[in-house]
C-alpha positions in Angstrom: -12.0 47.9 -58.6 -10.5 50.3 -56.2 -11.0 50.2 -52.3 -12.3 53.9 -53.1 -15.5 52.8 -55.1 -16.1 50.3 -52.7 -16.2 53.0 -50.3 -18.4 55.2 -52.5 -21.1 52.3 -53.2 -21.3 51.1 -49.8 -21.6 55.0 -48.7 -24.0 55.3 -50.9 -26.1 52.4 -50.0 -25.9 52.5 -46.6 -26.6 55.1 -43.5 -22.7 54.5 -42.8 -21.0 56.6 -40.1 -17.6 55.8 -41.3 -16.4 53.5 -43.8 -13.0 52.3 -44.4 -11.8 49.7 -47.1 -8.8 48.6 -48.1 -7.0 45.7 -50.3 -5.8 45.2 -53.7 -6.3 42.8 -57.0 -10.1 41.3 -56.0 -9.4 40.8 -52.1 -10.2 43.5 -49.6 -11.0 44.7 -45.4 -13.9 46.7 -44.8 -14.7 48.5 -41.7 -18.1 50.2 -41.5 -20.1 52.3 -39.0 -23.2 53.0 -38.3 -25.9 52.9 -35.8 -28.6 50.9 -38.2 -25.9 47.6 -37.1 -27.1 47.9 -33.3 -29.4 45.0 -32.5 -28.1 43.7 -35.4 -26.5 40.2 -35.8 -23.5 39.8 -37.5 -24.5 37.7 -40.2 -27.0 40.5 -40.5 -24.7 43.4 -40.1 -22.3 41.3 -43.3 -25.3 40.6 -45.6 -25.7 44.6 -45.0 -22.2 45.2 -46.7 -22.5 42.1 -49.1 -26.0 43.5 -50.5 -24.4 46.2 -52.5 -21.9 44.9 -53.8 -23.1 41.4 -55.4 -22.6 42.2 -58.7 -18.8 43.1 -58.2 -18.7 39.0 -56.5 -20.7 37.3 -59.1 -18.5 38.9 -61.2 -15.1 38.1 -59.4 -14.3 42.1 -59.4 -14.4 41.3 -55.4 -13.3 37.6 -54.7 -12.5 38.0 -51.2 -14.6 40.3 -48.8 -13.3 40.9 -44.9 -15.5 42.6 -42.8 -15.4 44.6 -39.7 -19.0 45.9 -38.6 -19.2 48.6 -35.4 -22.2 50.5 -34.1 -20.7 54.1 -33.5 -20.3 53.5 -29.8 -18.3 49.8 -30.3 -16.2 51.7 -33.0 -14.8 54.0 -30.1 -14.0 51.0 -28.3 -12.2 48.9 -30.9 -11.2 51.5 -33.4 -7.5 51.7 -31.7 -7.2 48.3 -32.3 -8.8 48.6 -35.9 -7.6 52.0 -37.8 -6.7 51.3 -40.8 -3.3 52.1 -41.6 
């Protein structure tokens, strides 16, 4: 799996703002946006990314998932310290 489907499924799954992922082999960074993550814990905002993509980790397609979870106005905050290269 490419970081590009990963981007596509949780695009599609999700009312994302932005949505940046990156890795190789089965371990990848994800950075999403999006305004449903306000009030939002963050084990809440992470089983929000997790949820689509269980198959691909029951499966091992994704072993290792990082995640990075910003409402729109946090993500003009951090993303200097976050872009993804």
């Amino acid at each position: 799996m490419d970081p590009k489907e990963i981007e596509a499924k949780l695009s599609a799954a999700l009312p994302l703002e932005e949505c940046f992922v990156k890795g190789e082999g089965n371990h990848f960074q994800v950075i999403a946006v999006s305004e449903s993550f306000a009030g939002m814990s963050r084990v809440k905002q992470q089983q929000a990314i997790y949820a689509p993509l269980t198959e691909e980790i029951a499966a091992n397609t994704i072993h290792a998932l990082s995640i990075k979870a910003f409402t729109p106005e946090q993500w003009q905050k951090e993303k200097i310290f976050n872009q993804p290269s």
